[in-house]
PALUMZA-116395 format. One record per residue (C-alpha): residue in three letters; residue number from 1; x, y, z. Coordinates in pm, whole numbers. Example, Ala and Ser with C-alpha at 12.3 -4.5 7.8 and 13.67 -1.06 7.14 Angstrom:
residues 2
+------+-----+--------+--------+--------+
! rest !  nr !     c1 !     c2 !     c3 !
+------+-----+--------+--------+--------+
!  ALA !   1 !   1230 !   -450 !    780 !
!  SER !   2 !   1367 !   -106 !    714 !
+------+-----+--------+--------+--------+
***
This chain:
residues 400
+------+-----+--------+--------+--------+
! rest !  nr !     c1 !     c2 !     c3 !
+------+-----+--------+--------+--------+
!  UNK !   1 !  -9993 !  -3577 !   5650 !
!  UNK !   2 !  -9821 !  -3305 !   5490 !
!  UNK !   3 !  -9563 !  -3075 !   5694 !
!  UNK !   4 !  -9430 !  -2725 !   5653 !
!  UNK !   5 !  -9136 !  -2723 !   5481 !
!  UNK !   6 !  -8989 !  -2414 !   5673 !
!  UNK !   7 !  -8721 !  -2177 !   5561 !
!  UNK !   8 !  -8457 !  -2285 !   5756 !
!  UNK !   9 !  -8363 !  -2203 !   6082 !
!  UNK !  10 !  -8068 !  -2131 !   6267 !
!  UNK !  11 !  -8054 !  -2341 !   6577 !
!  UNK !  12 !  -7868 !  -2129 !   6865 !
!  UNK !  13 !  -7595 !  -2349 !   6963 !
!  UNK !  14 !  -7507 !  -2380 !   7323 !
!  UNK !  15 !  -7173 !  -2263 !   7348 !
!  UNK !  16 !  -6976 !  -2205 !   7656 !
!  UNK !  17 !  -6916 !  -1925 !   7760 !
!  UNK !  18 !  -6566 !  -1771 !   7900 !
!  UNK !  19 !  -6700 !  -1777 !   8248 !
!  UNK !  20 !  -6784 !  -2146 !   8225 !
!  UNK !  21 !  -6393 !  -2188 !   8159 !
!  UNK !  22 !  -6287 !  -2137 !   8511 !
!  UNK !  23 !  -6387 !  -2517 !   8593 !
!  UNK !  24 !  -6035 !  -2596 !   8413 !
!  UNK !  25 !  -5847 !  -2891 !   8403 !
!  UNK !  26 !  -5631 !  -3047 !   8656 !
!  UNK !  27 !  -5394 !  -2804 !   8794 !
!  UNK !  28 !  -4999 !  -2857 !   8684 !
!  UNK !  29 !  -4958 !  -3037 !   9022 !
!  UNK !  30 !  -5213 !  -3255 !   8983 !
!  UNK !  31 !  -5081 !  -3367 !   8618 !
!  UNK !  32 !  -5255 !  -3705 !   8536 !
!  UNK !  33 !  -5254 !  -3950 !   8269 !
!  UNK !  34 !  -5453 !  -4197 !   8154 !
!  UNK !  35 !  -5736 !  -4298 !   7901 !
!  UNK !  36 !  -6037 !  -3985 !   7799 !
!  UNK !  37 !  -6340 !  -4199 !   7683 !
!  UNK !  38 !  -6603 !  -4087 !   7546 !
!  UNK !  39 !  -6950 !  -4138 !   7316 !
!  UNK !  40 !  -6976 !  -4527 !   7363 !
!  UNK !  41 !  -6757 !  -4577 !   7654 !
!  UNK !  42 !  -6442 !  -4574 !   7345 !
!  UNK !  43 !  -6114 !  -4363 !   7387 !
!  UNK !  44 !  -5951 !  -4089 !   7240 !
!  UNK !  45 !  -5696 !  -4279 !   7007 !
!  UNK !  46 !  -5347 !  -4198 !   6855 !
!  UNK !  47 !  -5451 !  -4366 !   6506 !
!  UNK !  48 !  -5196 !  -4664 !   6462 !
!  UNK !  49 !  -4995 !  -4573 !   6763 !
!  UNK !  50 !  -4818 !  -4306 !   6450 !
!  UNK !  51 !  -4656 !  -4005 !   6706 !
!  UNK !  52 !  -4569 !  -3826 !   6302 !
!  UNK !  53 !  -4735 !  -3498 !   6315 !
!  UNK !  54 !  -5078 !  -3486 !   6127 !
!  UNK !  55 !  -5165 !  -3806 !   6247 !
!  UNK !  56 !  -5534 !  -3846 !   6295 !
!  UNK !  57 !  -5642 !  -3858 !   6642 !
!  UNK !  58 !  -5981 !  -4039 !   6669 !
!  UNK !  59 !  -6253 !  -4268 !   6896 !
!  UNK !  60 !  -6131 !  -4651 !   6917 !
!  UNK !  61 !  -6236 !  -4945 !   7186 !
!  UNK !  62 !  -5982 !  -4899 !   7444 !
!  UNK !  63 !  -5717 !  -5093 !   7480 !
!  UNK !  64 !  -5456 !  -4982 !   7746 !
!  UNK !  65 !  -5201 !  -4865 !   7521 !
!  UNK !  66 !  -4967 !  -4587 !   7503 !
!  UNK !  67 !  -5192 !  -4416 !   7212 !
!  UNK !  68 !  -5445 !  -4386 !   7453 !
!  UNK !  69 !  -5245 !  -4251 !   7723 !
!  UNK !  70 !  -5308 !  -3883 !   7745 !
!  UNK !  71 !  -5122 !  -3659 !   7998 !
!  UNK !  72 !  -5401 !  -3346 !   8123 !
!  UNK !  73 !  -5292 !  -3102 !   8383 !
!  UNK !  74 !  -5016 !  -2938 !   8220 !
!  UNK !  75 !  -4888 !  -2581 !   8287 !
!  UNK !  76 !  -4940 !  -2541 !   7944 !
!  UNK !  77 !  -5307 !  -2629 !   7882 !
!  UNK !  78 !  -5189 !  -2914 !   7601 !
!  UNK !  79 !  -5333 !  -3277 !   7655 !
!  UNK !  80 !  -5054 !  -3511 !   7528 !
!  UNK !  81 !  -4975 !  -3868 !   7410 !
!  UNK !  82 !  -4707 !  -4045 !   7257 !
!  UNK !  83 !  -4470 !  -3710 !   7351 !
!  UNK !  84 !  -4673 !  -3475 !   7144 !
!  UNK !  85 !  -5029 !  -3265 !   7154 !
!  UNK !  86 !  -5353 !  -3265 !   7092 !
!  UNK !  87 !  -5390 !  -3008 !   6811 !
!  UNK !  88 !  -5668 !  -2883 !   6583 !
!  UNK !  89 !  -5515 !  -2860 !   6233 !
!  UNK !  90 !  -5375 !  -2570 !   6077 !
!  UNK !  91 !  -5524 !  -2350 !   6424 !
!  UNK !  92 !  -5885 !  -2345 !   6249 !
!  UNK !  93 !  -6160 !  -2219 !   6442 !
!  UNK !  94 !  -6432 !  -2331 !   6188 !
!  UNK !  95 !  -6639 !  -2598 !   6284 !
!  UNK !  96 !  -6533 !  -2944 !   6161 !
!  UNK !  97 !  -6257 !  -2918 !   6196 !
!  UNK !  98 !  -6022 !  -3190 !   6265 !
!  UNK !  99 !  -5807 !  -3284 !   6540 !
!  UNK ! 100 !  -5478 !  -3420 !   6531 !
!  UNK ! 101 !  -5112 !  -3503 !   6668 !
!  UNK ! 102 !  -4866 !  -3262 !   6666 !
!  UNK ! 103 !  -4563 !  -3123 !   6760 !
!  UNK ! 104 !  -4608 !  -2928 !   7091 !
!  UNK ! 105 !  -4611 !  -2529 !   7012 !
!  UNK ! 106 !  -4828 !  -2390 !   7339 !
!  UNK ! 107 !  -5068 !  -2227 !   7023 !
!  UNK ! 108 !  -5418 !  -2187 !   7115 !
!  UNK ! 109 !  -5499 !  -2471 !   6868 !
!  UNK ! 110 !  -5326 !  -2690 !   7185 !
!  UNK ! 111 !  -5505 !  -2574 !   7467 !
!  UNK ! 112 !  -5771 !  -2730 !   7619 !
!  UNK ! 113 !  -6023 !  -2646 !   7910 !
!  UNK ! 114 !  -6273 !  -2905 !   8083 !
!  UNK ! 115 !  -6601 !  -2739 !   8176 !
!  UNK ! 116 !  -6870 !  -2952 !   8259 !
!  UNK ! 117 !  -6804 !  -3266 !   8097 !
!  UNK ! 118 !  -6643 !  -3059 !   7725 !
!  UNK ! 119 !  -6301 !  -3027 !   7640 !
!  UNK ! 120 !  -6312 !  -2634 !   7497 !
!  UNK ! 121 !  -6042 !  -2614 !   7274 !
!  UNK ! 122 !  -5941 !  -2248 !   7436 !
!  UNK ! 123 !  -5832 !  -2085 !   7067 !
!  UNK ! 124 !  -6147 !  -2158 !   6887 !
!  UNK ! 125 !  -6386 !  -2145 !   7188 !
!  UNK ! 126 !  -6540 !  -2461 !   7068 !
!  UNK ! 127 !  -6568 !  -2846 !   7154 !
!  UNK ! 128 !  -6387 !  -3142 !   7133 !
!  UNK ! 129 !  -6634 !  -3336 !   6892 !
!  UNK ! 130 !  -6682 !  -3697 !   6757 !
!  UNK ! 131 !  -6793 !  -3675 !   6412 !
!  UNK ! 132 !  -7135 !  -3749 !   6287 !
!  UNK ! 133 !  -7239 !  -3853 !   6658 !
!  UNK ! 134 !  -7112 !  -4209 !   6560 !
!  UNK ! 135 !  -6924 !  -4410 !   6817 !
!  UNK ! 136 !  -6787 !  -4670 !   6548 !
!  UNK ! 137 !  -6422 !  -4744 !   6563 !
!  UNK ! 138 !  -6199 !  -4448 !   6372 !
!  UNK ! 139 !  -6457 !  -4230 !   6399 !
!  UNK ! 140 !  -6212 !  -3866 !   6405 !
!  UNK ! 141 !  -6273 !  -3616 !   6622 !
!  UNK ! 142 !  -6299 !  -3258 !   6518 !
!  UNK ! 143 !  -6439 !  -2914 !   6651 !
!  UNK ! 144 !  -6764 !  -2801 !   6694 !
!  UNK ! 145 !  -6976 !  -2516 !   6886 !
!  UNK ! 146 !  -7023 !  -2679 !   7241 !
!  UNK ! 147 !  -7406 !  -2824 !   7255 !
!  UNK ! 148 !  -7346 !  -3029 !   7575 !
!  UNK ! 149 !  -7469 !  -3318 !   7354 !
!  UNK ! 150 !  -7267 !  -3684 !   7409 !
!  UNK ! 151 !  -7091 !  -3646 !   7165 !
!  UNK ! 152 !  -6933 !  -3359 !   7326 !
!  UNK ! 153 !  -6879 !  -3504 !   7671 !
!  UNK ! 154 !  -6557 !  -3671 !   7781 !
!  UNK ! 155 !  -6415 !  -3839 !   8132 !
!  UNK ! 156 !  -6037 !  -3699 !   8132 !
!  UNK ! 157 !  -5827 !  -3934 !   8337 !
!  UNK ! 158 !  -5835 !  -3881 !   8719 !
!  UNK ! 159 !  -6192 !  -3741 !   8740 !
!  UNK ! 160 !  -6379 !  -4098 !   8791 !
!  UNK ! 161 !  -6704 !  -3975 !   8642 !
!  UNK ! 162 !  -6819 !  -4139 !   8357 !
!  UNK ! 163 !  -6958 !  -3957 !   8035 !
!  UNK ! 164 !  -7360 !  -3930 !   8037 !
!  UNK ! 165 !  -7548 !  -4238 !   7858 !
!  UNK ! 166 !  -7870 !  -4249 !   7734 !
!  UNK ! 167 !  -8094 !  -4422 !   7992 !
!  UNK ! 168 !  -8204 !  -4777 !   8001 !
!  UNK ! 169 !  -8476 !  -4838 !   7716 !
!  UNK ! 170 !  -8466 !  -4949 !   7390 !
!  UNK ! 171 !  -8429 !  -4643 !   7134 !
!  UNK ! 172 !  -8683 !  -4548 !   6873 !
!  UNK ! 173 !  -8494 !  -4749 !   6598 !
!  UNK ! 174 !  -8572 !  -5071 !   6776 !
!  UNK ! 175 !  -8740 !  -5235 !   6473 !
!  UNK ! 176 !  -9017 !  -5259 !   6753 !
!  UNK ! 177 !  -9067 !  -4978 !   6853 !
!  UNK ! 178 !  -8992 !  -4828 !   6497 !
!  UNK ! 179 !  -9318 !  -5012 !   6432 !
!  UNK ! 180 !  -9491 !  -4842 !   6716 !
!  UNK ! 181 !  -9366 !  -4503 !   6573 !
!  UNK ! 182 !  -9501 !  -4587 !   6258 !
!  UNK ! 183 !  -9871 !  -4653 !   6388 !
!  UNK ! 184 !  -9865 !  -4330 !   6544 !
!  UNK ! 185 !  -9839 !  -4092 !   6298 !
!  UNK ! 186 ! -10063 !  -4293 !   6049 !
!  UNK ! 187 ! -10299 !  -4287 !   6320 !
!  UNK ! 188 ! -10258 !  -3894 !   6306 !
!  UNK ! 189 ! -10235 !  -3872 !   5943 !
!  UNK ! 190 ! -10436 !  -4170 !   5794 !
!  UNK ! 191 ! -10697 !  -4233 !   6104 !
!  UNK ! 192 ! -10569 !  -4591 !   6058 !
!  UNK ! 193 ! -10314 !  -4809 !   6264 !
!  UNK ! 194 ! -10232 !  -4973 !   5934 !
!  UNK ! 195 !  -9944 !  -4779 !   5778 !
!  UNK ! 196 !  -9846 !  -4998 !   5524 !
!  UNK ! 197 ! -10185 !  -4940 !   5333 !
!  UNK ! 198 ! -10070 !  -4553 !   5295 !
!  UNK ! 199 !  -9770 !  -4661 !   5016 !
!  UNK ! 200 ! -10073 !  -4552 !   4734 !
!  UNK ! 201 ! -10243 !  -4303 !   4926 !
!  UNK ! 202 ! -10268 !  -3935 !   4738 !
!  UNK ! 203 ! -10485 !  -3658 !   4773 !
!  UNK ! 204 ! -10474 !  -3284 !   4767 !
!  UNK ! 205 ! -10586 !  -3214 !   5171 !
!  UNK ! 206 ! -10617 !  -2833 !   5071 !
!  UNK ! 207 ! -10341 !  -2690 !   5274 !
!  UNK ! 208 ! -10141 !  -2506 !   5045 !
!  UNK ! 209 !  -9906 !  -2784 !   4935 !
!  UNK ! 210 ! -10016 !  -2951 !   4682 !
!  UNK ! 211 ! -10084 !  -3321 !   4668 !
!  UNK ! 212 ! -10002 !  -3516 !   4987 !
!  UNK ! 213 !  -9908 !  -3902 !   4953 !
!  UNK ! 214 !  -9726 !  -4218 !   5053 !
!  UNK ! 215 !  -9679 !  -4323 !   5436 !
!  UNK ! 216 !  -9509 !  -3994 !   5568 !
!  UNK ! 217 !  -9705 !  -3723 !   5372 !
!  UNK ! 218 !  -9492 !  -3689 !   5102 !
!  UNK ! 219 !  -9601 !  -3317 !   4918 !
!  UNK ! 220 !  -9563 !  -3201 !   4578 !
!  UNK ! 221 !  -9486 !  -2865 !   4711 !
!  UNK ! 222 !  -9268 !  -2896 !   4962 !
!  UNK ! 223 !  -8953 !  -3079 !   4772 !
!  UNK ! 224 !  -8987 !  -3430 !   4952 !
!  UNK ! 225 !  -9206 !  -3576 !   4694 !
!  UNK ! 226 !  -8961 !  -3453 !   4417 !
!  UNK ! 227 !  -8697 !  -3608 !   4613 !
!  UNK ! 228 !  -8870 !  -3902 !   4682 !
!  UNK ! 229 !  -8961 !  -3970 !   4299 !
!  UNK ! 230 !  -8595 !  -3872 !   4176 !
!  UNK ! 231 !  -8456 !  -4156 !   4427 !
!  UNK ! 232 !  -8678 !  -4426 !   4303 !
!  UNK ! 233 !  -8588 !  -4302 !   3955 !
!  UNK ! 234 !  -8236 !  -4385 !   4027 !
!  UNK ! 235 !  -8278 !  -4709 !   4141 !
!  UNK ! 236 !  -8565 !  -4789 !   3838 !
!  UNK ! 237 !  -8549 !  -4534 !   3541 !
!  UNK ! 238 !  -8853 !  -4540 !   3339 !
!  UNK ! 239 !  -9069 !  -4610 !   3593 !
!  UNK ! 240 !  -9447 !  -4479 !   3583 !
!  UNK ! 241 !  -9379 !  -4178 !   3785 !
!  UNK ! 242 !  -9026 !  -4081 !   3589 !
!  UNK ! 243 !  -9229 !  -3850 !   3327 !
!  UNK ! 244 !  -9322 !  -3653 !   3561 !
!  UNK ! 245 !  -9030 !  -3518 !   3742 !
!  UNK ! 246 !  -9026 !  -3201 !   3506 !
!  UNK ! 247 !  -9343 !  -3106 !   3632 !
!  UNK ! 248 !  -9293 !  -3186 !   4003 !
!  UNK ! 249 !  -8972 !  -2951 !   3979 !
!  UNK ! 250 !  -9202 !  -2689 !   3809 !
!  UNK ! 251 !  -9467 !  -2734 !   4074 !
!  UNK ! 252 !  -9254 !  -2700 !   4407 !
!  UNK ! 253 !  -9271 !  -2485 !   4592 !
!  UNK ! 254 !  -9642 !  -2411 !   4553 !
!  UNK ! 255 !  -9975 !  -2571 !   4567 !
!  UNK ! 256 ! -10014 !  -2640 !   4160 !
!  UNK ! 257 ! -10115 !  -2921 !   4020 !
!  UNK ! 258 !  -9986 !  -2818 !   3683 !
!  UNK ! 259 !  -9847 !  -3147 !   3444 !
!  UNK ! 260 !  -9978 !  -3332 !   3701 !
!  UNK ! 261 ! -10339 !  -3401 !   3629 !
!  UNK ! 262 ! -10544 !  -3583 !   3572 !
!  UNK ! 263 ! -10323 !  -3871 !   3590 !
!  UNK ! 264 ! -10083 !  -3858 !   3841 !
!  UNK ! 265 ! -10271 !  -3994 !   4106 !
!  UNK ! 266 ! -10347 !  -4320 !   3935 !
!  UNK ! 267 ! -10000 !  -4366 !   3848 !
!  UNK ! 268 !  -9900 !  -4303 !   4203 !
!  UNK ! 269 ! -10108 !  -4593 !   4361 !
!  UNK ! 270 ! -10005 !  -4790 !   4044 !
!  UNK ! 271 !  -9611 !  -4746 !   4137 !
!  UNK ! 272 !  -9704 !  -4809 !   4514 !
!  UNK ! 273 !  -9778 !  -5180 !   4423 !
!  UNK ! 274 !  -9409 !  -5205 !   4334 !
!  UNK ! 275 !  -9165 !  -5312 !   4586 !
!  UNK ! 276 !  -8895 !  -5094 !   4489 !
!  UNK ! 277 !  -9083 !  -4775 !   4517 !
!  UNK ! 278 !  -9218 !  -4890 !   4861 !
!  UNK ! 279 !  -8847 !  -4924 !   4995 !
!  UNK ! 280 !  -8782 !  -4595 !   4820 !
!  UNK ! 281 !  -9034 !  -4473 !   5058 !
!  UNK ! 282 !  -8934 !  -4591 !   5356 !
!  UNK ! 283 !  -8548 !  -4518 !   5254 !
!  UNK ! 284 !  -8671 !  -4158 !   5207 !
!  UNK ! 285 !  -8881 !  -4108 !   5557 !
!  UNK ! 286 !  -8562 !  -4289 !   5741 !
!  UNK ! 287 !  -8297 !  -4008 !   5508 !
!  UNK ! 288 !  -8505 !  -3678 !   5601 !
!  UNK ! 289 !  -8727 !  -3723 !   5886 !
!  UNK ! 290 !  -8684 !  -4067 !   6086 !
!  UNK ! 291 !  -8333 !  -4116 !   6173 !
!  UNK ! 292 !  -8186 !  -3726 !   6246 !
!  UNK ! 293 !  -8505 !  -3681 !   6467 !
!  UNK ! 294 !  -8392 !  -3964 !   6656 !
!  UNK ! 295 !  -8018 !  -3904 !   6585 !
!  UNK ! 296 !  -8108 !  -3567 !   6781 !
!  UNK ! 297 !  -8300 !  -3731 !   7033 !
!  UNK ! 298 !  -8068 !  -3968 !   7185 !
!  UNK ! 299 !  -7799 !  -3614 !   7163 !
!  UNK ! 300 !  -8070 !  -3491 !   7400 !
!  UNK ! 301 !  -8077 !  -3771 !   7607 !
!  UNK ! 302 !  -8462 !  -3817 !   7556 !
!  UNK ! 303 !  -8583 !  -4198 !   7573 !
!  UNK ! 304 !  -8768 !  -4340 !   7277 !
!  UNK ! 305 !  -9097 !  -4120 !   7361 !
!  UNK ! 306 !  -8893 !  -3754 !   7336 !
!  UNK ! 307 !  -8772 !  -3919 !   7012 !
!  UNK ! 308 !  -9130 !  -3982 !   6874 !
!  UNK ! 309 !  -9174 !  -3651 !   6973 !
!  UNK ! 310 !  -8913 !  -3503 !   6773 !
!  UNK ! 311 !  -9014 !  -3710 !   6512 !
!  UNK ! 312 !  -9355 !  -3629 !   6480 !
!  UNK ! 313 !  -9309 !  -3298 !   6457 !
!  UNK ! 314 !  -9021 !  -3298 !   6180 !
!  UNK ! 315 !  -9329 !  -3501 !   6014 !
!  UNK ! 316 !  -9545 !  -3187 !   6020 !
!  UNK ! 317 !  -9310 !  -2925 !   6022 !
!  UNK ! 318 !  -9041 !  -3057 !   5824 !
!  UNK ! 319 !  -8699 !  -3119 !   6001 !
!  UNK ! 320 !  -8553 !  -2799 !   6035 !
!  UNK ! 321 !  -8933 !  -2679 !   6135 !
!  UNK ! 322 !  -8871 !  -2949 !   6470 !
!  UNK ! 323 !  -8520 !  -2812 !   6505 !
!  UNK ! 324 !  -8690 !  -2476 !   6576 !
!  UNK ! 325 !  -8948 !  -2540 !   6799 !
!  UNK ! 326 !  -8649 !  -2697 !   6999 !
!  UNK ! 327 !  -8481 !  -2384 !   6990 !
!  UNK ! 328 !  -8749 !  -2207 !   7108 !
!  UNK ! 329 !  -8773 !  -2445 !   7413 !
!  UNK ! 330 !  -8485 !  -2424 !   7541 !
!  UNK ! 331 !  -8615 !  -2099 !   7659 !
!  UNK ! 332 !  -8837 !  -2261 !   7882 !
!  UNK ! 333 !  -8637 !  -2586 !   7952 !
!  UNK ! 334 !  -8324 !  -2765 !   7883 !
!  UNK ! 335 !  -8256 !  -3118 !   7742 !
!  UNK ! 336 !  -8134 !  -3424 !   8000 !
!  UNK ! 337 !  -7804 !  -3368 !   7825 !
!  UNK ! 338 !  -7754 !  -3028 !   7963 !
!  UNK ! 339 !  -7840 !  -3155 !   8301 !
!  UNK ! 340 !  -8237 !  -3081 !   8289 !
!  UNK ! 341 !  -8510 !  -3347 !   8372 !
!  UNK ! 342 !  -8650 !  -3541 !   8068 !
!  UNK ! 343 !  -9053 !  -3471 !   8166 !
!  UNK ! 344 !  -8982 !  -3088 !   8233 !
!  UNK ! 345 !  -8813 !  -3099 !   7903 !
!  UNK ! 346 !  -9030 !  -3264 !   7699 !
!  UNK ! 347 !  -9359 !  -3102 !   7823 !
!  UNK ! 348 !  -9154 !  -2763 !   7693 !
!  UNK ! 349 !  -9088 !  -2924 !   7317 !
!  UNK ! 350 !  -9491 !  -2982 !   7308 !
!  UNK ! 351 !  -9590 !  -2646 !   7413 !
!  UNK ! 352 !  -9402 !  -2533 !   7145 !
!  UNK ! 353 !  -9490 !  -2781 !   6961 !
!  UNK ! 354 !  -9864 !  -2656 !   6999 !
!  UNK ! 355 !  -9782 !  -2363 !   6925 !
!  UNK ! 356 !  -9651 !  -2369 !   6579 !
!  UNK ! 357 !  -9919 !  -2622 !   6491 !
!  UNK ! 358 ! -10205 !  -2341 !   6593 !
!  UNK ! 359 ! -10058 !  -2086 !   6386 !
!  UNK ! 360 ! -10209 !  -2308 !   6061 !
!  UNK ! 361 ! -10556 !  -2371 !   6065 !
!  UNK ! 362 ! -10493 !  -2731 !   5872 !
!  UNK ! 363 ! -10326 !  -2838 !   6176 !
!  UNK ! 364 ! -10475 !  -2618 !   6430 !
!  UNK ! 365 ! -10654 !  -2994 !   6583 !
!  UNK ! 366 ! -10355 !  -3076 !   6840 !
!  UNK ! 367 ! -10516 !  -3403 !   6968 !
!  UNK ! 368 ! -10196 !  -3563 !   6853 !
!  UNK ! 369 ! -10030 !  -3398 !   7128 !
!  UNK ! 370 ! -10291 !  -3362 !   7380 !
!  UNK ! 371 ! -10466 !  -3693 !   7402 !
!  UNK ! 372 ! -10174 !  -3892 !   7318 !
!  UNK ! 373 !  -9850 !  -3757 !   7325 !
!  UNK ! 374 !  -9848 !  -3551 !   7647 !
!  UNK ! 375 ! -10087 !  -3884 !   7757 !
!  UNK ! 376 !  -9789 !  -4068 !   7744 !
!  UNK ! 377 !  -9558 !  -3792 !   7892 !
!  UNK ! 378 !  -9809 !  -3796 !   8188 !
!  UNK ! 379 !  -9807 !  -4125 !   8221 !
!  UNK ! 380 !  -9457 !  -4168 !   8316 !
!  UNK ! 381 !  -9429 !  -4379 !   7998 !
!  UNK ! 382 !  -9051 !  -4260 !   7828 !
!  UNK ! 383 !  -8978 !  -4574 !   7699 !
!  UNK ! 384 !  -9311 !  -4568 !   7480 !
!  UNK ! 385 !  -9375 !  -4906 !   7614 !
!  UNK ! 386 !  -9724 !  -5079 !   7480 !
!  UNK ! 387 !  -9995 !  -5122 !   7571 !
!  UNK ! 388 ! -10057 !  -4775 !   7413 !
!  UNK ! 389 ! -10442 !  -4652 !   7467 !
!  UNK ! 390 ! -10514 !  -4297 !   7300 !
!  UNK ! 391 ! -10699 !  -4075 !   7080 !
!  UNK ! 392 ! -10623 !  -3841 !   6812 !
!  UNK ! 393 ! -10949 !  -3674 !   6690 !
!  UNK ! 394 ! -11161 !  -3801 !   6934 !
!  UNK ! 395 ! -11112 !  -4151 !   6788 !
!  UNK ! 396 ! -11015 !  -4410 !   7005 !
!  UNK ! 397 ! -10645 !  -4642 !   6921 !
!  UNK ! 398 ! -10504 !  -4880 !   7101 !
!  UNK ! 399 ! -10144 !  -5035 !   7011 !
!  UNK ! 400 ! -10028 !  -5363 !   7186 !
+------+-----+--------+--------+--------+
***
């Protein structure tokens, strides 16, 4: 169960490069205005219709009116609305930074270039961004290094094509097939469809990190158990674990067992019968390793099996461990975002994938991946739809 908690990893962003500029925008005769939507089909969005300069310009359901009316194709390079421009604030170039209305100046903070689906922001170099990935209503929009990601991809009025949307097909965090996600790895981990029954699991597997426990492999030397045991302490101080936070800060980072034994592992399965440290597991494994794999997943376009996949491996490896072997794909492949096809792409994840996991002889066994995820891959099946028939260890599973 447990994963390498990897030092982390710089992720090459994608950005776009000055010859990818030439696409442009519409030419100054060809001045149009209308509505840019975006992530979730919403609009750019003049907050409260406010033309003052500074005001926050941001994704909202559209609505036809004139602060969602933006004028692109002028000789300038600004996109306007409400008589003013788009502008990042105070001409940063750092990303997150926000986006705003202001007072036309023909700075580079107010010119924009459309190249495949981005709007570069042509004095930074970088994207026209909707924060956090989240299409909710007031959501701002900011800066960021171009990924090609949805977030990232916006129909400017006059060009008729609509931003990319992840495919038909429930998403991983379908309570359903959330479930199906969850049998999975505990098959992998635990040899057993039942994941609940892994809240009191604990045992030292011998892999350099210490004691392994609860449903996603929480370790005592990688930092998630720590953090895991500090949350529930939060939510109920003096609980049976609490006294032993000193040593679990003492012991991370290494395989010791050190103020831990001998009776740390009974107290471990005698918290798991509480309720409140189950959800503090499950809150946990959603915080670090659940929802940004699939957060990332459905940024990559990737159906609900690409987003077990990421999953799964930020369960071994840690999240910025999966972030890496993405990196290292793209070499070989590029994500249905970026305009590649979702098999090609995901077959390129797992052979990285198997890579990394051969480099440690604890998880040198890659039946995970080759007699059940690439199964699946083969299969056709993207939507990890069940029936699911597999094995993982040369044992035999069968979900739905």
């Amino acid at each position: 169960m447990a994963r390498t908690r990897t030092t982390a990893y710089v992720v090459g962003a994608l950005f776009v490069g000055t010859a990818a500029l030439g696409y442009g925008l519409p030419s100054a005769s060809a001045a149009t205005a209308g509505p840019i939507t975006g992530l979730g089909g919403r609009c750019v969005d003049v907050a409260g219709a406010n033309p003052a300069n500074g005001t926050a310009v941001q994704l909202y359901d559209c609505n036809g009116t004139t602060a969602q009316t933006w004028t692109v194709g002028n000789t300038d390079g600004s996109v306007r609305a409400l008589g003013k421009c788009l502008d990042v604030t105070a001409a940063a170039t750092a990303d997150g930074a926000k986006v705003q209305l202001y007072d036309c100046n023909n700075t580079g903070a107010q010119k924009w270039t459309a190249s495949n689906g981005a709007l570069v922001n042509t004095g930074s170099g970088k994207c026209l961004d909707v924060t956090d990935r989240t299409s909710a209503n007031g959501t701002r929009l900011q800066i960021w290094s171009c990924t090609g990601a949805t977030n990232q991809r916006w129909t400017l009025p006059g060009t008729g094509t609509p931003p990319p949307t992840t495919p038909p097909g429930a998403n991983l965090d379908d309570p359903a097939k959330k479930d199906v996600a969850m049998q999975l790895v505990s098959a992998a981990e635990n040899s057993s469809l039942d994941w609940r029954a892994q809240f009191s699991y604990i045992e030292d597997i011998g892999d350099g990190r210490g004691y392994t426990a609860g449903i996603i492999g929480f370790c005592s030397g990688t930092g998630d158990m720590l953090e895991l045991v500090e949350a529930y302490t939060r939510t109920k101080p003096g609980n049976v674990l609490a006294p032993y936070l000193p040593a679990l800060r003492a012991v991370n980072g290494t395989d010791s067992h050190a103020g831990l034994d001998p009776n740390y592992p009974r107290d471990w399965r005698a918290a798991a019968t509480d309720p409140v440290f189950r959800a503090a597991q499950e809150a946990e494994r959603d915080r670090v390793y659940f929802n940004p794999s699939v957060r990332d997943g459905k940024a990559d376009r990737v159906r609900a099996l690409g987003q077990f996949v990421y999953y799964d491996a930020a369960v071994m490896h840690g999240y910025e461990g999966m972030r890496a072997i993405r990196s290292r794909a793209l070499a070989r492949a590029t994500p249905p975002a970026q305009g590649g096809d979702e098999r090609a792409w995901l077959h390129a994840f797992l052979d990285e994938r198997v890579i990394e996991m051969r480099r440690e002889a604890a998880h040198s066994d890659t039946s995970r991946i080759d007699t059940a995820q690439r199964v699946f891959l083969n299969n056709g099946n993207l939507d990890l739809n069940t029936p699911l028939v597999f094995a993982v260890y040369g044992d035999q599973y069968r979900i739905g």
